[in-house]
N, C-alpha and C positions, 0 to 999 in steps of 0.2 A: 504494500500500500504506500502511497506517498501522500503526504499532506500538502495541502494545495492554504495556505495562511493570508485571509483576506481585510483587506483595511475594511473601518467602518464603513464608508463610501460605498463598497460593495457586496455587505452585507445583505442588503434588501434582496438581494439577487441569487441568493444562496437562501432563504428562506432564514435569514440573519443570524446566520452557522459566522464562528469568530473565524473557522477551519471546515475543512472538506479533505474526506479521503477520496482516490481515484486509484484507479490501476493507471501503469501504462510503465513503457522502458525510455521514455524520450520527452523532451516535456510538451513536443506535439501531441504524444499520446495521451498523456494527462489530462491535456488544456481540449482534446475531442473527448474526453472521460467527461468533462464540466456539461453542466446544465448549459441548455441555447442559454440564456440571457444574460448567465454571467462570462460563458466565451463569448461572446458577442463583447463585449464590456471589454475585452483582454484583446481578441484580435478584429482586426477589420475583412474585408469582405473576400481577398484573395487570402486568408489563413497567418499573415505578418501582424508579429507583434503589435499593437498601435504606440504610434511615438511617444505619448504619455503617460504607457505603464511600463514600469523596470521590475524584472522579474531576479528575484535572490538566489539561488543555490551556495549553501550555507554561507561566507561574506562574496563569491563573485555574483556580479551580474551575468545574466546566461550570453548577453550580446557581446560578453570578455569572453563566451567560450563560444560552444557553437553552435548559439540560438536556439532554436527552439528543435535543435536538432542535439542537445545536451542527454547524455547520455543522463537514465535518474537508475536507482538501487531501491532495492524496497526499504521504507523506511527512511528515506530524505521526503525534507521537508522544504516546499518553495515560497517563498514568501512574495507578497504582489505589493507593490508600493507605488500609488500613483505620484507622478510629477508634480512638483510645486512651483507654481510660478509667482511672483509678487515684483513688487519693487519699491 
């Protein structure tokens, strides 16, 4: 199982689970393991990340390794953190 770890924001989306477990070996597999609304929420309409969520494996981002093509183990945990912008 791999835990799929979701900020507030996208809580409602998960049935306002903090966390989701998924199968899968890759973290495409996982993130097609997701509910439509909350993958919808993660990638956009060709299956690519969208630009404003950074996705964890334990401290790298999966876009330092190799995307959503990262290899996962059972028992890792991804954490989803949307972008912040301000000024």
């Amino acid at each position: 199982m791999i835990a799929v770890r979701l900020p507030t924001v996208l809580r409602p989306f998960a049935g306002g689970a903090e966390r989701v477990e998924v199968e899968g070996t890759t973290v495409a597999e996982a993130f097609a393991a997701l509910e439509p609304p909350l993958r919808r929420r993660l990638t956009d309409e060709q299956g690519a990340v969208r630009r404003h969520v950074n996705i964890y494996l334990r401290d790298d981002n999966i876009r330092d390794l190799d995307g959503l093509d990262t290899p996962l183990t059972d028992g890792d945990e991804l954490l989803i953190l949307p972008s912040v912008a301000g000024g």
